[in-house]
LUMPA-319780 format. One record per residue (C-alpha): residue number from 1; residue in one letter; x, y, z. Coordinates in Angstrom, 1 decimal, padded with zeros to 4 digits, always signed. Last residue first. Layout:
N
NUM | A | X | Y | Z
...
***
This chain:
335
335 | X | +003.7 | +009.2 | +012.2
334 | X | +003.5 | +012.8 | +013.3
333 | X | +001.0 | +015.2 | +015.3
332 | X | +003.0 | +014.9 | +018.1
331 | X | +000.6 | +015.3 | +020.9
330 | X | -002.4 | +013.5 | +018.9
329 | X | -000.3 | +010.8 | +017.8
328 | X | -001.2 | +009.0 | +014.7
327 | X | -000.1 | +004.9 | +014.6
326 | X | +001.8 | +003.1 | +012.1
325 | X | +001.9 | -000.8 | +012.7
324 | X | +003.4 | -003.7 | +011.8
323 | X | +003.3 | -007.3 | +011.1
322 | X | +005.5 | -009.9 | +009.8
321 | X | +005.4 | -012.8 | +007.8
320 | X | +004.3 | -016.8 | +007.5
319 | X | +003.2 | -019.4 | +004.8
318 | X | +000.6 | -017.3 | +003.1
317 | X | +003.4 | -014.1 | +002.2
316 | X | +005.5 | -012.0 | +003.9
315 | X | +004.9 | -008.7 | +005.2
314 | X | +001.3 | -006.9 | +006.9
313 | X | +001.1 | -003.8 | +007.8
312 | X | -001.4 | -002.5 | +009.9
311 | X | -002.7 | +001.5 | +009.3
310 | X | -003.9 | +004.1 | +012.1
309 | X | -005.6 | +007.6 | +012.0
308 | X | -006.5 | +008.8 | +008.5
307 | X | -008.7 | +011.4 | +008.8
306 | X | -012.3 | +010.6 | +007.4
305 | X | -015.2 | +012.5 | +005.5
304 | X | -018.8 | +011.9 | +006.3
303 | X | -021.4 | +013.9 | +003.5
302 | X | -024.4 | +013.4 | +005.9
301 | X | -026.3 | +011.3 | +003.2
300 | X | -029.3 | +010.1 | +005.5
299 | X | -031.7 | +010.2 | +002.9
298 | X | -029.2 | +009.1 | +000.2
297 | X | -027.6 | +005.8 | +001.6
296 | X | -023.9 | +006.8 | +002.0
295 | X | -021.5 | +005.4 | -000.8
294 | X | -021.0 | +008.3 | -002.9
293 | X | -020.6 | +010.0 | +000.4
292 | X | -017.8 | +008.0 | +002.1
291 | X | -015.3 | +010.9 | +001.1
290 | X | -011.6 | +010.1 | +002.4
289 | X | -010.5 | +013.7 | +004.2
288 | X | -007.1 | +012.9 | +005.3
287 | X | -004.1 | +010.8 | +004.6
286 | X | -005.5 | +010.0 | +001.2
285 | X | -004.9 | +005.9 | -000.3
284 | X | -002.8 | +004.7 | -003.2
283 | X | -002.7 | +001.1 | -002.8
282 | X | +000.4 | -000.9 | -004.3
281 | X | -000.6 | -004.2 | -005.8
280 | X | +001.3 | -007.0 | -003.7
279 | X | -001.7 | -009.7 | -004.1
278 | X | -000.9 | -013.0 | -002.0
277 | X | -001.4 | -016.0 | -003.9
276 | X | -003.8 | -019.6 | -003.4
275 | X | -004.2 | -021.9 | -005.8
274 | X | -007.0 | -024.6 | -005.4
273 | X | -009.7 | -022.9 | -006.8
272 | X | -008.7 | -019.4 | -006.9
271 | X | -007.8 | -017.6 | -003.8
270 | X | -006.7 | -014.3 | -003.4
269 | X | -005.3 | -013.2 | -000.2
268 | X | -004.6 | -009.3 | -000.6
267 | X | -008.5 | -008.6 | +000.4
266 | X | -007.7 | -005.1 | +002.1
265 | X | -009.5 | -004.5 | +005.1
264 | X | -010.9 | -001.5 | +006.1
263 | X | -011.6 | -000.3 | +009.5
262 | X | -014.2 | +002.9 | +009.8
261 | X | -014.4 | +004.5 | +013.1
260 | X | -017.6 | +007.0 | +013.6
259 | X | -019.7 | +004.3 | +012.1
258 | X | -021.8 | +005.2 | +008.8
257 | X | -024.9 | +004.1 | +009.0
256 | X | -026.8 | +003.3 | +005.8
255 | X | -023.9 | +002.2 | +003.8
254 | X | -024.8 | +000.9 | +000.0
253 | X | -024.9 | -002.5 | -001.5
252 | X | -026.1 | -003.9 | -004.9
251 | X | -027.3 | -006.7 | -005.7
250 | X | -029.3 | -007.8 | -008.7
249 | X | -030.8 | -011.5 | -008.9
248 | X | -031.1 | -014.4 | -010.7
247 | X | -034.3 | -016.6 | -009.2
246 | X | -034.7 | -018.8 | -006.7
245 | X | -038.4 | -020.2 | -006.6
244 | X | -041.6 | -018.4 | -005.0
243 | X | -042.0 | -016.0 | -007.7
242 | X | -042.5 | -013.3 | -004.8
241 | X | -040.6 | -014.7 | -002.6
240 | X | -037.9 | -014.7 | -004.3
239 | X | -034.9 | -017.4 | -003.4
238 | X | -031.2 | -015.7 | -004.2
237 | X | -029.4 | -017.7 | -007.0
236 | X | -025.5 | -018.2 | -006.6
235 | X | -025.8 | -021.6 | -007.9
234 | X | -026.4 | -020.0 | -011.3
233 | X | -026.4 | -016.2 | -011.1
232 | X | -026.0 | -013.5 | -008.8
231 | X | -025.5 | -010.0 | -010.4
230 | X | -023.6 | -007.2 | -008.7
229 | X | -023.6 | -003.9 | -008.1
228 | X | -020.6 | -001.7 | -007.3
227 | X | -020.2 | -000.8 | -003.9
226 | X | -017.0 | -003.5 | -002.9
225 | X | -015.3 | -002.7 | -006.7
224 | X | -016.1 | +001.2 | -005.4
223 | X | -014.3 | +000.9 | -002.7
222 | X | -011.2 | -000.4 | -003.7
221 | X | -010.8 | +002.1 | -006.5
220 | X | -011.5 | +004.5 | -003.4
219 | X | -008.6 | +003.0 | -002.1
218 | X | -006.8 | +003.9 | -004.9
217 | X | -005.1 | +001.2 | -007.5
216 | X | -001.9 | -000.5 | -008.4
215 | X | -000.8 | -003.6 | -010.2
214 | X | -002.6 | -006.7 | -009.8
213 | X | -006.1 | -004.4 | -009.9
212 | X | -009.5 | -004.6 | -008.2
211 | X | -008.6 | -005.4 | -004.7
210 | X | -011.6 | -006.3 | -002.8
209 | X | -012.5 | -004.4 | +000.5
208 | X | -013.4 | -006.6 | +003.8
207 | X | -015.0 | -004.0 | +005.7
206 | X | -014.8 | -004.4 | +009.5
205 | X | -017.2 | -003.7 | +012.0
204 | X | -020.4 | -004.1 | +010.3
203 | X | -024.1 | -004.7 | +010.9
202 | X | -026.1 | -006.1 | +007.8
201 | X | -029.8 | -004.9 | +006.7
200 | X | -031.5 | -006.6 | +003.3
199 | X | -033.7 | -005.0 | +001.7
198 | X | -036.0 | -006.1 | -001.5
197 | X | -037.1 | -005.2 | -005.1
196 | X | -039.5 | -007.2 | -007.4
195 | X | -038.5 | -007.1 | -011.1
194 | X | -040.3 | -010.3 | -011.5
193 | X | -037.3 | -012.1 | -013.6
192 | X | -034.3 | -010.1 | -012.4
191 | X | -035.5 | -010.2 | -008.5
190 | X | -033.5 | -007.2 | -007.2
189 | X | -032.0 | -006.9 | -003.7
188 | X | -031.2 | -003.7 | -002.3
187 | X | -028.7 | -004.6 | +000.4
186 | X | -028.2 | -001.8 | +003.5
185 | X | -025.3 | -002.0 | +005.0
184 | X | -024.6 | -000.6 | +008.8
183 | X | -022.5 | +000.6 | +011.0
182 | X | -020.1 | -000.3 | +014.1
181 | X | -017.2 | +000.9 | +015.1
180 | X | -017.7 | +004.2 | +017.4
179 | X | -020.8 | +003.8 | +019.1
178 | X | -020.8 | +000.1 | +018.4
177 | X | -017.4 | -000.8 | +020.8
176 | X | -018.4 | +002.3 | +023.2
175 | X | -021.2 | +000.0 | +024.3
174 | X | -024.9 | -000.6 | +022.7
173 | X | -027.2 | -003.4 | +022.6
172 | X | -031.0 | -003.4 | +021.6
171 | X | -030.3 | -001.8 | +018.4
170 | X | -032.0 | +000.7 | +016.6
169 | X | -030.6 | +001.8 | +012.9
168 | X | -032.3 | +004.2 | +011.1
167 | X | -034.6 | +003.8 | +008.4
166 | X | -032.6 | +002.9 | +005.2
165 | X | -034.9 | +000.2 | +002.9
164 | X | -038.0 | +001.3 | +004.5
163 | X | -037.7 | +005.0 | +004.5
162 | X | -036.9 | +004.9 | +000.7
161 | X | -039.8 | +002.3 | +000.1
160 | X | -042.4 | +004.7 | +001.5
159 | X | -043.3 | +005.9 | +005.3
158 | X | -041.5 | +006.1 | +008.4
157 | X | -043.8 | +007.9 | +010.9
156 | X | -044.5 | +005.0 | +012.9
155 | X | -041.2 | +004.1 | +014.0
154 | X | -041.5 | +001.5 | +016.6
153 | X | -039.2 | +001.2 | +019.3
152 | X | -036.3 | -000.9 | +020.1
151 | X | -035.4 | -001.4 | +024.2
150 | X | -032.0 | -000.8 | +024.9
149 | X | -029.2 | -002.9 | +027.0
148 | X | -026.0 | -002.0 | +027.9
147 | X | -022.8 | -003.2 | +025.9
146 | X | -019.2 | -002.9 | +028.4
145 | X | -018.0 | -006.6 | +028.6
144 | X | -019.5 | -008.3 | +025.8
143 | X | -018.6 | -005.3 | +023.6
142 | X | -014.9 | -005.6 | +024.4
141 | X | -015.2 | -008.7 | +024.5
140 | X | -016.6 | -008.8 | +020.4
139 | X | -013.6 | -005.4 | +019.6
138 | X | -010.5 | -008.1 | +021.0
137 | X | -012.1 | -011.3 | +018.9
136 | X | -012.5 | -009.3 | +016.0
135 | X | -008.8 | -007.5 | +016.1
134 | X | -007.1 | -011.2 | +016.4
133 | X | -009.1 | -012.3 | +013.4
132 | X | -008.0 | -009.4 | +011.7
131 | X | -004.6 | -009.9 | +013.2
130 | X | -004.0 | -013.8 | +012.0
129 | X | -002.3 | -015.7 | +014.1
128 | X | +001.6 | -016.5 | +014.2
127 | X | +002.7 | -019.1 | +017.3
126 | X | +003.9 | -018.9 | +020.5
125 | X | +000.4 | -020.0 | +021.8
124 | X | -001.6 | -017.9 | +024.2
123 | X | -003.5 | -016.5 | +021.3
122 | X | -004.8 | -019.9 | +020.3
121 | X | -007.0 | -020.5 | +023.8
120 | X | -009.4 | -017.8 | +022.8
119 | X | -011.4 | -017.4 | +026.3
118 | X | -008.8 | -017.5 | +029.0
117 | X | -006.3 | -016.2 | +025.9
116 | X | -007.8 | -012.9 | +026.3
115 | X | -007.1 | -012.4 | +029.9
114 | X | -003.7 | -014.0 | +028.9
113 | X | -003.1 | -011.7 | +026.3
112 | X | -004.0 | -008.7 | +028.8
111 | X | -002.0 | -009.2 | +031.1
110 | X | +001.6 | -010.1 | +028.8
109 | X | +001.0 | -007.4 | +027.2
108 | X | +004.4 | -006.2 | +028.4
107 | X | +005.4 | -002.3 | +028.7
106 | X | +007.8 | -000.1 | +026.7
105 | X | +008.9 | +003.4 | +026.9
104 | X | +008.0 | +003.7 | +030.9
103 | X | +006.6 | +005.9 | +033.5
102 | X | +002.8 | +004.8 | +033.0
101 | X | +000.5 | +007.1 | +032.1
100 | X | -000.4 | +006.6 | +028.2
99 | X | +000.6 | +003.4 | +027.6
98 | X | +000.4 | +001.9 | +031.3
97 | X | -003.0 | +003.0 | +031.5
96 | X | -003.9 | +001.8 | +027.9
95 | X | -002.6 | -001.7 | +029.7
94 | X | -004.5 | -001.5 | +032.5
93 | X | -007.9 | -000.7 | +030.9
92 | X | -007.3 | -004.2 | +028.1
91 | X | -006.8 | -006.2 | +031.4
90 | X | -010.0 | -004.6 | +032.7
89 | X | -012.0 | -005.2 | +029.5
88 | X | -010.3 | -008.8 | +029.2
87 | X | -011.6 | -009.6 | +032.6
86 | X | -015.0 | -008.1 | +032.5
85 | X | -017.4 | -010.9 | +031.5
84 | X | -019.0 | -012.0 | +034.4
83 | X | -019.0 | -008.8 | +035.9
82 | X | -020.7 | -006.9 | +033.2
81 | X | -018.6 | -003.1 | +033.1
80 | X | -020.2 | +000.0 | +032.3
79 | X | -019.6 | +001.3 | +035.2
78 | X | -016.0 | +000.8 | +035.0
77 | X | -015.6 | +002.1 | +031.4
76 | X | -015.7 | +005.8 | +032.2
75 | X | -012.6 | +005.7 | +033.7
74 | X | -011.1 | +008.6 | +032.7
73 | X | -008.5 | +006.8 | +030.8
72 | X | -010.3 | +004.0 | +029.5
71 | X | -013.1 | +006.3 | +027.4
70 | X | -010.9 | +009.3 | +026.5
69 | X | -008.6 | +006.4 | +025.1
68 | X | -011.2 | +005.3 | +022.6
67 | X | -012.1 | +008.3 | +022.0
66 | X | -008.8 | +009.2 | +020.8
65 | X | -007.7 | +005.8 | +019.2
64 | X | -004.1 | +005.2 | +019.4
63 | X | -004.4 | +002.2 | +021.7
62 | X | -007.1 | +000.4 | +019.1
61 | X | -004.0 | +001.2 | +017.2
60 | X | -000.8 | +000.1 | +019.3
59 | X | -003.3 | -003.0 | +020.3
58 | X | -003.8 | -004.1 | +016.3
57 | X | -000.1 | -003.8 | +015.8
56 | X | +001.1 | -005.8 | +019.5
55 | X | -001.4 | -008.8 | +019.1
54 | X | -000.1 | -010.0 | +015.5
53 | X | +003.7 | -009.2 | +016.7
52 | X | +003.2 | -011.7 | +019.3
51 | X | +005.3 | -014.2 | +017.2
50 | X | +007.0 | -014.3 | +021.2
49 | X | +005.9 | -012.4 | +023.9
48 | X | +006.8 | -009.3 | +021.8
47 | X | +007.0 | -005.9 | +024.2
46 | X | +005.0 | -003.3 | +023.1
45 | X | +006.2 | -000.1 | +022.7
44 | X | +004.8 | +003.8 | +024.0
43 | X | +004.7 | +006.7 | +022.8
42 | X | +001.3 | +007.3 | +024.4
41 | X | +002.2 | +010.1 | +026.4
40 | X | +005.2 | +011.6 | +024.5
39 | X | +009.0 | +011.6 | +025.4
38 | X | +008.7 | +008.5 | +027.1
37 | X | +008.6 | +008.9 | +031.0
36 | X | +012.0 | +008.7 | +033.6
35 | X | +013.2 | +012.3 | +033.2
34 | X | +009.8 | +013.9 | +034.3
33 | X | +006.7 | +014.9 | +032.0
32 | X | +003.6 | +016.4 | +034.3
31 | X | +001.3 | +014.3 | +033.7
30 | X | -002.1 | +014.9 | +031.8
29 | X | -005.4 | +014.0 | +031.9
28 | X | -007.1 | +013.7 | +028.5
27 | X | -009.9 | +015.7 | +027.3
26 | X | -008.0 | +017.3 | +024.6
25 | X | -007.1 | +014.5 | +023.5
24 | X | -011.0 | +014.2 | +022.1
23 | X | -010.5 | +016.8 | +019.7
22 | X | -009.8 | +014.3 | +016.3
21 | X | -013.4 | +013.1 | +016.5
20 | X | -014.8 | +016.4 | +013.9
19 | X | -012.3 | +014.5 | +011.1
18 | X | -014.1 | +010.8 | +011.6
17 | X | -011.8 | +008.6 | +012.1
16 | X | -010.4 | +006.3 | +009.6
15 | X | -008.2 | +002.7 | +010.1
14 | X | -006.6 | +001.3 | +007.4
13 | X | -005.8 | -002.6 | +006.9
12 | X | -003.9 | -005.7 | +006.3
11 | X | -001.2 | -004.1 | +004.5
10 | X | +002.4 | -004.2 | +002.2
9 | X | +003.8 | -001.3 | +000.4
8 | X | +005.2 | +000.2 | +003.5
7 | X | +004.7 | +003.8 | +003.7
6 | X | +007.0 | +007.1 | +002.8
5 | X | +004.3 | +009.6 | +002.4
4 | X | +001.8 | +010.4 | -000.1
3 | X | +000.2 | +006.8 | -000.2
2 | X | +001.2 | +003.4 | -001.2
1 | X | +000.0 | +000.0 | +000.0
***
C-alpha cells in the first residue's frame, strides 16, 4: 500500500476517524513529564511475547484511538462493566494506562493476552495468528463486557420504500465498541425475472474491500469494486418470494450508517480454486479527508469524510510474515 508519504507497500488494513473526532485529547489528563517517562504520552512499545507481533499492531491502534482512550483513561468504562465478562475489558484498561500514564517506553501485554487467551485459547500459543481475526475477537469482548441494553421502538412515521430500505438503525445493545465501530449496509436486492425489489440490513465492524487491480489502484478504487452492483447467477441464486423459486438476482450495496471509526481491510489473499497467492498491488490511499458520500444511503447522506488515523502492515506471504503498525499521535501530530 502506497500513499503520499513514505509507507510500507504491504497491508492488512486502514483505520479512519471521523475528522470532527480528532479533539477528544484534549480531554485527557495529563502528567507532568519527568526524566523517567517516554517523550510523549502514548509513545509507548510493546514488548513481543513471542510471534506476538499479530497482538502488538492491532493493540498500538485500538491504543491510538482518541475516543477510545478518553473512554479507559477517565474511567468511564467501570460502570459499564458486566462482571462476568470483565476480565479482558479490565486487562485491556491497565494496559492503555500503562501506555499513556505509565513511567516507561515499553510495557508487556503479557496481562491482557492471557485475559484474552482465557477465552481464545490460540492466542496464548507462540505461534503466528491472523490480526483481523485477532482484532474481531478483541472489539466482540470488548462489547461483551461494556454493551447496555435498549429497548427498540417502533417508528411509525416512516413511510415509502426509501424509508423502509434505510430507516435508522435501533439496536438493543450498545457499548463504546458500536458507538464508534459499528455501522450498517443496507442490500437492495432485485429479483431479475419479476423485477420485485428487497432489503437486506447487515451490521459491520470491519470491511473486507476487494482489490481490483494486480498492479496498483486507490482505495476509493477499492471501494467502489466492494459498492458496485452485482449479479448472482447459477448456484449463486437468491430465493424470491414473490416468484416463489430462486431466481437471478441484482445486488447492490450501499452504507446506511456510517460508524464514527471505519476499519478496512484489504483482500490481498486471493484464492482461486485450489491456488492460493498474495496480491502485492500498491494502494494509493488519502491521509485525510476520504469521502464515504457516494456510498452513503441518500436520505441520510451526511457527506462523512475521514482522517487517516492508524494503518497494519502486513509482510511476507501465506506461509508466515511480519506485522506492523503506524499509529497517529495526537501530541505529536506525526507518524
Amino acid at each position: 500500500m502506497t500513499s503520499q508519504r513514505s509507507l510500507p507497500a504491504d497491508d492488512f488494513g486502514i483505520y479512519y476517524v471521523l475528522a470532527e473526532c480528532t479533539d477528544y485529547y484534549d480531554t485527557l489528563p495529563v502528567k507532568e513529564a519527568d526524566g523517567s517517562q517516554p517523550c510523549f504520552q502514548g509513545v509507548t512499545g510493546l514488548r513481543n511475547l513471542g510471534n506476538t507481533c499479530y497482538m502488538n499492531a492491532i493493540l498500538q491502534c485500538l491504543c491510538s484511538i482518541s475516543p477510545l482512550v478518553e473512554y479507559f483513561l477517565s474511567g468511564k468504562y467501570i460502570t459499564a462493566l458486566q462482571n462476568d465478562c470483565s476480565e479482558v475489558a479490565t486487562a485491556f484498561a491497565y494496559l492503555m494506562t500503562n501506555m499513556w500514564l505509565g513511567d516507561s517506553d515499553c510495557v508487556s501485554p503479557e496481562i491482557f493476552r492471557s485475559a484474552l487467551g482465557n477465552l481464545y485459547p490460540a492466542f496464548t500459543k507462540k505461534t503466528q495468528q491472523d490480526a483481523q481475526e485477532f482484532l474481531i475477537y478483541v472489539l466482540n469482548e470488548l462489547h461483551e463486557a461494556l454493551k447496555k441494553y435498549h429497548y427498540p421502538r417502533r417508528r411509525s412515521h416512516e413511510k415509502g420504500s426509501a424509508q423502509r430500505c434505510c430507516r435508522k438503525w435501533i439496536t438493543t445493545e450498545t457499548s463504546v465498541i458500536t458507538q464508534l465501530f459499528e455501522g450498517q449496509l443496507n442490500y437492495s436486492i432485485v429479483c431479475l425475472k419479476c423485477e420485485k425489489c428487497t432489503y437486506k440490513n447487515e451490521v459491520f465492524t470491519v470491511l473486507s474491500l476487494p482489490i481490483p487491480s494486480q498492479y496498483e489502484c486507490s482505495l476509493q478504487d477499492c471501494l467502489q469494486c466492494f459498492f458496485q452492483q452485482d449479479t448472482l447467477t447459477w448456484n449463486n441464486q437468491i430465493h424470491c418470494s414473490f416468484c416463489e423459486t430462486k431466481q437471478e438476482t441484482a445486488v447492490r450495496a450501499g452504507i446506511s450508517k456510517a460508524p464514527k471509526i471505519i476499519i478496512f481491510h484489504l483482500k490481498r489473499f486471493d484464492i482461486q480454486g485450489t491456488m492460493k497467492r498474495k496480491l502485492r498491488t500498491d494502494i494509493h490511499y488519502p491521509l485525510t479527508n476520504l469521502d464515504l458520500t457516494p456510498y452513503i444511503c441518500p436520505i441520510f447522506r451526511k457527506y462523512p469524510k475521514y482522517n487517516l488515523c492508524a494503518v497494519v502492515n502486513h509482510f511476507g506471504d501465506l506461509d508466515g510474515g511480519h506485522y506492523t503498525a503506524f499509529c497517529k499521535n495526537s501530541f505529536t501530530q506525526a507518524w
